[in-house]
KOLTIFI-218021 format. One record per residue (C-alpha): residue number from 0; x, y, z. Coordinates in steps of 0.001 Angstrom, whole numbers. Layout:
residues N
+-----+---------+---------+---------+
: num :       x :       y :       z :
+-----+---------+---------+---------+
: NUM :       X :       Y :       Z :
...
+-----+---------+---------+---------+
***
This chain:
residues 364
+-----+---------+---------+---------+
: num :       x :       y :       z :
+-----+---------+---------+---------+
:   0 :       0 :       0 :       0 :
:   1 :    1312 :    3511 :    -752 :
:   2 :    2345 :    6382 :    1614 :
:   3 :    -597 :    8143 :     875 :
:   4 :   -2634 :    5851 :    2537 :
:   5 :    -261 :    5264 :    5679 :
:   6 :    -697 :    9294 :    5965 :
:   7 :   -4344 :    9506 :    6222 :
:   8 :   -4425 :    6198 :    8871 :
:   9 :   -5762 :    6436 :   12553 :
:  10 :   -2202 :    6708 :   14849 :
:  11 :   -2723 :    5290 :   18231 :
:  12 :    -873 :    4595 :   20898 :
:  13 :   -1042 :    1189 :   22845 :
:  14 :   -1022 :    1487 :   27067 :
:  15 :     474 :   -1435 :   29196 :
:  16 :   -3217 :   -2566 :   29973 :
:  17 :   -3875 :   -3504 :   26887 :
:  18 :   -1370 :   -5552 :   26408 :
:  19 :   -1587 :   -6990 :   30081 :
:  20 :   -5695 :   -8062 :   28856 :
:  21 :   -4306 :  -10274 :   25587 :
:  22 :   -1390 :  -12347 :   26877 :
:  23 :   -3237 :  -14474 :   24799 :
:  24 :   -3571 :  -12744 :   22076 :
:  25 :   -7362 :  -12373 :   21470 :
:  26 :   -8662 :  -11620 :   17788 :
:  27 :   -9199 :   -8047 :   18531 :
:  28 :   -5456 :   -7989 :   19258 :
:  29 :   -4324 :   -9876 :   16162 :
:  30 :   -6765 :   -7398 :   14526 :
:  31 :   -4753 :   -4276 :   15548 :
:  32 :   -1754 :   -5758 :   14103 :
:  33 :   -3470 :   -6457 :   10999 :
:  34 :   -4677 :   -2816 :   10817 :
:  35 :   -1086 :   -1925 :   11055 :
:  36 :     269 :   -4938 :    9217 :
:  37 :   -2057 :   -3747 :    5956 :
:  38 :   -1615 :     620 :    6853 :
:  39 :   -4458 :     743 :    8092 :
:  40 :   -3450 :    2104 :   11574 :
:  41 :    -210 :    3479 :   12724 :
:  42 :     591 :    1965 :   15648 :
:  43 :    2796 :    3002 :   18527 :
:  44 :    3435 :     379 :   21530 :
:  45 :    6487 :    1949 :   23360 :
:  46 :    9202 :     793 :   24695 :
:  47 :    8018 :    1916 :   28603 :
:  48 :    5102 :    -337 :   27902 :
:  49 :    6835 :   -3761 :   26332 :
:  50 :    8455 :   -3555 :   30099 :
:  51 :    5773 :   -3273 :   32010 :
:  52 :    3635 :   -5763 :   30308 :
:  53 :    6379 :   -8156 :   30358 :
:  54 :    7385 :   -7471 :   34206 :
:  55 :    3456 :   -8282 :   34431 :
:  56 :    3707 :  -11461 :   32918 :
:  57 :    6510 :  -12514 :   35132 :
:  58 :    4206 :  -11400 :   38494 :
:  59 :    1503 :  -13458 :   36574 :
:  60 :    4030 :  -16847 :   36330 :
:  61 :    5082 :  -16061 :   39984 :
:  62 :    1706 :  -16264 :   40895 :
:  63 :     411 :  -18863 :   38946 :
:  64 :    3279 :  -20865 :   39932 :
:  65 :    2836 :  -20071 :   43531 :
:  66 :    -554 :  -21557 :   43500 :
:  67 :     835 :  -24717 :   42024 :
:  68 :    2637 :  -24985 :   44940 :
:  69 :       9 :  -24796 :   47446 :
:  70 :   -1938 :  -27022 :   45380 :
:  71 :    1028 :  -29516 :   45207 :
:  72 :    1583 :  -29271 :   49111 :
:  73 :   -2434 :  -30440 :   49518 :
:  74 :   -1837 :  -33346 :   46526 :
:  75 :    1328 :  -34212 :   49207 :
:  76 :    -581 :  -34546 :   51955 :
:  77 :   -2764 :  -36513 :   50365 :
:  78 :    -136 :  -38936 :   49006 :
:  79 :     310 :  -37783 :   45941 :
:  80 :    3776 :  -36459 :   44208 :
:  81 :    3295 :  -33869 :   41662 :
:  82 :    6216 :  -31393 :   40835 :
:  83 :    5652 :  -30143 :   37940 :
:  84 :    5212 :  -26891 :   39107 :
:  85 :    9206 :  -26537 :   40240 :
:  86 :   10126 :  -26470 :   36167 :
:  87 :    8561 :  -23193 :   36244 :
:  88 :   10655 :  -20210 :   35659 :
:  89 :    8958 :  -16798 :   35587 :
:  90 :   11834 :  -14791 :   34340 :
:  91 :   12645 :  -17380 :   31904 :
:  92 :    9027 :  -17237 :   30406 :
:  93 :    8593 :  -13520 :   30605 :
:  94 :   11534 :  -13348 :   28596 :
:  95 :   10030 :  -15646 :   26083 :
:  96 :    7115 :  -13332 :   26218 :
:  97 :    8685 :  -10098 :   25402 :
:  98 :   10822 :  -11682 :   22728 :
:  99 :    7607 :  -13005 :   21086 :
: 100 :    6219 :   -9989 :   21516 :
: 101 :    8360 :   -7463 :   20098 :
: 102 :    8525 :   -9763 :   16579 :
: 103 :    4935 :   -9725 :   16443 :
: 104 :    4965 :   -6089 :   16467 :
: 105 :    7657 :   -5587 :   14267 :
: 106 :    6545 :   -7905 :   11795 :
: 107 :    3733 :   -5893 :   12010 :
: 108 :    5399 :   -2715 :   10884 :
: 109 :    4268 :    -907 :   14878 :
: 110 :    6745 :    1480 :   15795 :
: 111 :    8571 :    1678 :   19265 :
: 112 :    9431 :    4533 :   20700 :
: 113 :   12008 :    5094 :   23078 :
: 114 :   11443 :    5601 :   26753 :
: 115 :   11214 :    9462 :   26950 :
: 116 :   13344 :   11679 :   28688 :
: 117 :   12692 :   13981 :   31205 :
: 118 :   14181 :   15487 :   34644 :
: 119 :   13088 :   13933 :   37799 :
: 120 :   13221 :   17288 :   39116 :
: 121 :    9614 :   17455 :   36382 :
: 122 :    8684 :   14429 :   37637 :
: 123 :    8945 :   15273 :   41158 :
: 124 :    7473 :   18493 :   40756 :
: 125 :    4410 :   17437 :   38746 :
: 126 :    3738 :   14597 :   41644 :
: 127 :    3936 :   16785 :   44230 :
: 128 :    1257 :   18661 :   42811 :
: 129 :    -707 :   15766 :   41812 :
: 130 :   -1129 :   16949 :   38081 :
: 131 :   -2524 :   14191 :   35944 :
: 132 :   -1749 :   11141 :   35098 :
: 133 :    -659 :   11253 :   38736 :
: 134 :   -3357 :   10682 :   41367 :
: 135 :   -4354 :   12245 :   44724 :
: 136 :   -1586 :    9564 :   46573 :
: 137 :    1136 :   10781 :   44328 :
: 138 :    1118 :    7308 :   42081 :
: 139 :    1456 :    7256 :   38341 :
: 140 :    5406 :    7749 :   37704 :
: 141 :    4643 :    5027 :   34523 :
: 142 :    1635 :    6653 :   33648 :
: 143 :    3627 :    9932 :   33457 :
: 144 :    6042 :    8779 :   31833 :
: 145 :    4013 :    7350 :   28893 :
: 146 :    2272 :   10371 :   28806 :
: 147 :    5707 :   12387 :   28037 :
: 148 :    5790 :    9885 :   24988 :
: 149 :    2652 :   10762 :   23810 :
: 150 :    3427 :   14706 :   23712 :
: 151 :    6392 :   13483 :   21918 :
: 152 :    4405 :   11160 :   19416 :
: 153 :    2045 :   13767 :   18726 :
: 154 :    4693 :   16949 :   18602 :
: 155 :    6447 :   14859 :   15819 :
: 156 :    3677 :   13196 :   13912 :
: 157 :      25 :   14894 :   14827 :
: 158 :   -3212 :   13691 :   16307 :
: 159 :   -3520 :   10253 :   17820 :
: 160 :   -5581 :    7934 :   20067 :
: 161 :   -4645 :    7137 :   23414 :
: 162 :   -5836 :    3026 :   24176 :
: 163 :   -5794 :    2183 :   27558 :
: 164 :   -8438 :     857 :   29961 :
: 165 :   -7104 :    3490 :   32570 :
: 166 :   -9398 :    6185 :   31650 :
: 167 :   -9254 :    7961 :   34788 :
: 168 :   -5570 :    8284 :   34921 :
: 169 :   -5448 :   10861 :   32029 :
: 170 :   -9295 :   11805 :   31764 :
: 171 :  -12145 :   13703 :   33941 :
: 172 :  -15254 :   13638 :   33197 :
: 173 :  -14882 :   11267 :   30857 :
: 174 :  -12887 :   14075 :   29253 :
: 175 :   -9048 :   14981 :   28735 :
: 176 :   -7718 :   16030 :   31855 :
: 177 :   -7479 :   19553 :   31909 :
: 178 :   -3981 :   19153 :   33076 :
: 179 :   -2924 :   16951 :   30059 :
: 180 :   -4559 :   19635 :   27823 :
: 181 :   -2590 :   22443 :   28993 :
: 182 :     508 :   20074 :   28187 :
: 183 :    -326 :   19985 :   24935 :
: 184 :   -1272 :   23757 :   24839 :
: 185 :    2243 :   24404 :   26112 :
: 186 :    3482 :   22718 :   22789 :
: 187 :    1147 :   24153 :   20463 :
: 188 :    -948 :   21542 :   20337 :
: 189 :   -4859 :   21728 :   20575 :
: 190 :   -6544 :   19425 :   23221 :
: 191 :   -8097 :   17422 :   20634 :
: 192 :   -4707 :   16088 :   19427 :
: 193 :   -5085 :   13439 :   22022 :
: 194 :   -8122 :   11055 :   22042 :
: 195 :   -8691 :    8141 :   24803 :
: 196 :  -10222 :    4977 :   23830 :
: 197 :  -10927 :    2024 :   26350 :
: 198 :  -11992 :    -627 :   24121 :
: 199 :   -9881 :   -2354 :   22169 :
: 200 :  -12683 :   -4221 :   20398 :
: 201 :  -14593 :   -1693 :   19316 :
: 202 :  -11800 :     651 :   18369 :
: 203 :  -10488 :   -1852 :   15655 :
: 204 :  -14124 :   -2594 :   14591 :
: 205 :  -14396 :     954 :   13877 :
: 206 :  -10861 :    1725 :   12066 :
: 207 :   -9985 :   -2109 :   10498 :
: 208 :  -11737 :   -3557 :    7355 :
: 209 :  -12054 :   -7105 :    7602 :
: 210 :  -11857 :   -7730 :    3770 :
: 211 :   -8570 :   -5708 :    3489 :
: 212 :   -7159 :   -7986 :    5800 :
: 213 :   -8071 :  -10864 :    4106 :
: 214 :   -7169 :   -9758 :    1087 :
: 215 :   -3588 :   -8759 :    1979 :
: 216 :   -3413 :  -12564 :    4158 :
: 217 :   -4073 :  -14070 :     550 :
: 218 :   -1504 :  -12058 :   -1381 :
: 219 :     683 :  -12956 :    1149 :
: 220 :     -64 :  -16758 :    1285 :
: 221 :    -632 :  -17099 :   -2236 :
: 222 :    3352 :  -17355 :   -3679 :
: 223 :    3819 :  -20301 :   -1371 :
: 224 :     765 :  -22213 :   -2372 :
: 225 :     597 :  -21195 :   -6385 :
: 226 :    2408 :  -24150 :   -7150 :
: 227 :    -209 :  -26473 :   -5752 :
: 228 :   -2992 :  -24585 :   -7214 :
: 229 :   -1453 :  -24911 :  -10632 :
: 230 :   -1327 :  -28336 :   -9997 :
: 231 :   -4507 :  -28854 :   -9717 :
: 232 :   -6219 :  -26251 :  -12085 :
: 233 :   -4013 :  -28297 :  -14818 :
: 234 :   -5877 :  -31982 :  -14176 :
: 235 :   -9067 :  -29958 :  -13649 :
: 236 :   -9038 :  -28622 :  -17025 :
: 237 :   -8369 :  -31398 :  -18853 :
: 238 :  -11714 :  -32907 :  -17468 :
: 239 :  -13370 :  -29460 :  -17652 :
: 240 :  -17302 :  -30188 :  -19062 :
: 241 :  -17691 :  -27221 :  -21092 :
: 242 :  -20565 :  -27025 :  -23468 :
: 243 :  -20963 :  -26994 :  -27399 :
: 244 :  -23062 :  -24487 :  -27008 :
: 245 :  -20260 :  -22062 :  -25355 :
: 246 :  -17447 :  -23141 :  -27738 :
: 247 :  -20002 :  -22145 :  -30539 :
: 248 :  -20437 :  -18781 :  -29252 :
: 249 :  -16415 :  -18250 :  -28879 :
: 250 :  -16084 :  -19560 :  -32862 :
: 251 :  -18958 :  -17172 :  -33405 :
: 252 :  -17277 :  -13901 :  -31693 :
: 253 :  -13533 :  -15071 :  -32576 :
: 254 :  -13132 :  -15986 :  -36568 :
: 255 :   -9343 :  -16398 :  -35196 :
: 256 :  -10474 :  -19626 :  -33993 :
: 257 :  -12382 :  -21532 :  -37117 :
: 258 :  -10978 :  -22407 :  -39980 :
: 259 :  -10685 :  -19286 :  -42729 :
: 260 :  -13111 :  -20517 :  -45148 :
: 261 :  -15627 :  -21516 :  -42125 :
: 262 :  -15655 :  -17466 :  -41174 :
: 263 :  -18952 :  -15843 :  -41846 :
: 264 :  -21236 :  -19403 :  -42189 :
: 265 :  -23057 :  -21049 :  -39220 :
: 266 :  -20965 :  -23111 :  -37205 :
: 267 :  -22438 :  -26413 :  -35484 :
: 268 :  -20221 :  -28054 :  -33281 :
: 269 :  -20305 :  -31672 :  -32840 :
: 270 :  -17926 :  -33653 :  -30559 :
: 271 :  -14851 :  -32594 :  -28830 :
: 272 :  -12292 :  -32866 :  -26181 :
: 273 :   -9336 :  -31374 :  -24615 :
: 274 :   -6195 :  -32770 :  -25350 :
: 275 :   -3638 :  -30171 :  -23134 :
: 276 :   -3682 :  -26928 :  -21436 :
: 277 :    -710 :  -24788 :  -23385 :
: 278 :    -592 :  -22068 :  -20788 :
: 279 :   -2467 :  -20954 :  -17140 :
: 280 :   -2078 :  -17190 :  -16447 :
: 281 :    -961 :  -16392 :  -12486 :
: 282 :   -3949 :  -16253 :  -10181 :
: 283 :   -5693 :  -12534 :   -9628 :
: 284 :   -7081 :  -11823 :   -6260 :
: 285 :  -10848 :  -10362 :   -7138 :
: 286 :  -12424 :  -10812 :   -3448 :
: 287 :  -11544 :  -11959 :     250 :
: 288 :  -13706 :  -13312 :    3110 :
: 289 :  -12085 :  -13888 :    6648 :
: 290 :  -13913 :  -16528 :    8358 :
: 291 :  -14929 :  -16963 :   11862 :
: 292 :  -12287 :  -19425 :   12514 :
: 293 :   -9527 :  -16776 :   10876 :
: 294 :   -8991 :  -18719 :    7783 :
: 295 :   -9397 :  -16466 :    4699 :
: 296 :  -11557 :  -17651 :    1546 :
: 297 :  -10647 :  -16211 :   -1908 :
: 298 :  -11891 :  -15907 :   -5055 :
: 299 :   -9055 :  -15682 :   -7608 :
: 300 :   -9900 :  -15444 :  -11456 :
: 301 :   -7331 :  -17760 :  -14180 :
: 302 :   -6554 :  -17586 :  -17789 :
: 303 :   -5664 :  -20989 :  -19393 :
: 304 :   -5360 :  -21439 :  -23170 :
: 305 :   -6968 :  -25060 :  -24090 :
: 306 :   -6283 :  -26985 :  -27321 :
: 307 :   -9430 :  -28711 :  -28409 :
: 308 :  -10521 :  -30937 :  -31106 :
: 309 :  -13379 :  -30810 :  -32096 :
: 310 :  -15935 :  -31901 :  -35094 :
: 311 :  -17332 :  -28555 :  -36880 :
: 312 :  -19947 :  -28399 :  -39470 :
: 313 :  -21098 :  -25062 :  -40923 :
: 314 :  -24295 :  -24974 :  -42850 :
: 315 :  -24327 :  -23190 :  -46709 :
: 316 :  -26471 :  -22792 :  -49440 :
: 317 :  -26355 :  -25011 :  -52869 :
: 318 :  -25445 :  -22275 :  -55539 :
: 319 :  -27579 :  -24175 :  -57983 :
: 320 :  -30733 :  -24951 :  -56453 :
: 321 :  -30855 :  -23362 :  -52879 :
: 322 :  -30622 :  -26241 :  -51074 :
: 323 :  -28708 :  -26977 :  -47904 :
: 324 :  -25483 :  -28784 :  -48290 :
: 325 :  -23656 :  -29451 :  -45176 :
: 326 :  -19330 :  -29663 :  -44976 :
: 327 :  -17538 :  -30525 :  -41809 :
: 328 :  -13782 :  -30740 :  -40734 :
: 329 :  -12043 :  -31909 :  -37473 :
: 330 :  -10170 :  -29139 :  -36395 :
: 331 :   -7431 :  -28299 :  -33658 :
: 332 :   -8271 :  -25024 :  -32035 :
: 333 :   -6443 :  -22975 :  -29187 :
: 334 :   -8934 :  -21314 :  -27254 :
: 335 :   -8840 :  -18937 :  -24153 :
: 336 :  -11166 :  -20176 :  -20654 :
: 337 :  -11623 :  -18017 :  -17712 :
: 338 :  -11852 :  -19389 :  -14453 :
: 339 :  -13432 :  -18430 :  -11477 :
: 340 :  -11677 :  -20675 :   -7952 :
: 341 :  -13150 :  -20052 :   -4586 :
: 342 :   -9776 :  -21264 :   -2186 :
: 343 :   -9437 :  -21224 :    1409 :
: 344 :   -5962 :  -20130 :    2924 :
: 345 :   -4878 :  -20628 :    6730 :
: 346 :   -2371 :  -17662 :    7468 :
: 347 :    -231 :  -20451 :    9158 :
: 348 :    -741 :  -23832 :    6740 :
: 349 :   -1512 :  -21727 :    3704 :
: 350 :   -3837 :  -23129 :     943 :
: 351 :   -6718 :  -25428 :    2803 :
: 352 :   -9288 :  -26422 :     205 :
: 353 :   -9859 :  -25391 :   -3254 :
: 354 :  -12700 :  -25861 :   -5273 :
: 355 :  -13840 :  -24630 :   -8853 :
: 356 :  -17005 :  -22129 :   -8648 :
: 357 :  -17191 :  -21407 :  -12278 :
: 358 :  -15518 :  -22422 :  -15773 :
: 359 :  -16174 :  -20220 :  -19347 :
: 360 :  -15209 :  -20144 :  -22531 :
: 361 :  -16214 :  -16288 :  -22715 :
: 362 :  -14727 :  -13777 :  -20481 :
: 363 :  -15884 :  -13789 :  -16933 :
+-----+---------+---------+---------+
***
């Protein structure tokens, strides 16, 4: 996709809680990275929050982990030995977490800005007088800090949305918090640079196009399974049913086909068959359909170039007394067929199922 529409796409940036909600990555999640995968969204998760979400998912394993203990101690007592639980390192899989996390987001194009810098003596000094994002108990040094990367994000690249379930930290009233507005006053920014969204769901719903997703899963899919498709659009065709009636109509619209002295009489065709496919054109992508169970159906339209023979007869007139006469010929022709496939891809075991949804001798 061009730069033009990267430019005009929503910009948000992605708070900790987010994150923290889709461990398992939930299909509005994998739907903001497809939004920014396809340039639909410019997405931000920065670097302050890739920490904290992945300190959170080693407090999760430490917890977890600490229950499997308690539960093991009651199996124990009961006779039974279970230890599984002692295998279970919670910095070890919180570093497999943010290592899988920051490749999903970069293969997903999202940005990651740097942790931004600022004084303490700013930090201190905007606790101590409570100023939002920090509360009436002087908490909300990470919530401060990712706010100083959103003045940043939106000094250097304009109006974005905020996502994070901590409304309150950076809102009153359901509204900006007139502290965080005068920030961005202070930098010549208006108040409605800076947009808060809660829900993840319904933000993506609102900014993400299902079919451009599944369009750009099948273009990306498609090299890797081509080979099989070709495959199998090559037996197909030489058992393709196609009718007398349509290979009349192509003889009738293309005299490149019959025979020169057959052009301009009536051609009957009697029997034929296909004896080889001389050439299938590369697939084209005409539609996309992601299903409920995130496999992506496709209809992609062929070319192929068949070489028939078949039994023609063309009716004429007897030049002495008017009567029919009737001449016929087996002939070899090369003639184009357009094909309509319906496949379904998997965006992790590629092509799935194929099937032919329609077959013509005439264009499609």
């Amino acid at each position: 996709m061009g730069t033009d529409r990267r430019e005009a796409a929503v910009h948000v940036v992605v708070d900790a809680n987010i994150l923290i909600a889709n461990f398992r990555s939930g299909r509005a999640f994998k739907l903001l990275m497809d939004g920014a995968r396809t340039e639909q969204l410019r997405v931000s998760v920065p670097e302050l929050v890739i920490r904290e979400a992945t300190n959170k998912y080693r407090e999760r394993c430490d917890e977890e982990r600490r229950a499997l203990e308690r539960a093991a101690g009651g199996l124990a007592r009961l006779g039974v030995d279970w230890s599984g639980h002692s295998r279970i390192d919670p910095a070890t899989e919180a570093a497999r977490y943010g290592r899988d996390l920051r490749r999903t987001l970069k293969a997903a194009g999202v940005r990651i800005p740097r942790i931004a810098s600022i004084s303490h003596s700013r930090m201190v000094d905007r606790a101590l007088a409570r100023k939002k994002p920090f509360g009436e108990n002087g908490a909300g040094y990470r919530d401060a800090l990712l706010w100083e990367t959103v003045l940043n994000e939106v000094r250097q690249h304009g109006p974005l949305v905020l996502l994070t379930k901590d409304r309150s930290d950076f809102a009153t009233d359901g509204q900006l918090a007139g502290d965080l507005a005068d920030d961005l006053s202070l930098q010549g920014d208006s108040a409605n640079s800076v947009t808060l969204q809660s829900d993840l769901k319904a933000f993506v719903e609102a900014h993400v196009e299902v079919s451009v997703v599944a369009l750009a899963t099948v273009k990306r899919v498609l090299p890797q399974a081509e080979r099989g498709l070709n495959e199998w659009l090559q037996e197909l065709l030489l058992d393709l049913d196609l009718s007398r009636a349509q290979l009349k109509a192509v003889l009738s619209q293309d005299t490149d086909l019959a025979p020169s002295w057959m052009i301009g009489e009536t051609v009957d065709v009697g029997d034929f068959q296909i004896l080889e496919v001389r050439a299938l054109s590369g697939a084209r992508v005409d539609s996309g359909e992601e299903l409920s169970t995130g496999d992506v159906v496709a209809v992609l339209l062929y070319e192929a170039e068949l070489l028939i023979e078949a039994e023609l007869e063309i009716a004429g007139r007897n030049a002495r007394d008017g009567r029919p006469s009737r001449a016929g010929t087996i002939a070899t022709l090369a003639t184009p067929v357009w094909l309509d496939v319906e496949a379904t891809f998997s965006a992790t075991m590629g092509l799935t199922d194929v099937a032919l949804y329609q077959a013509s001798m005439l264009p499609l």
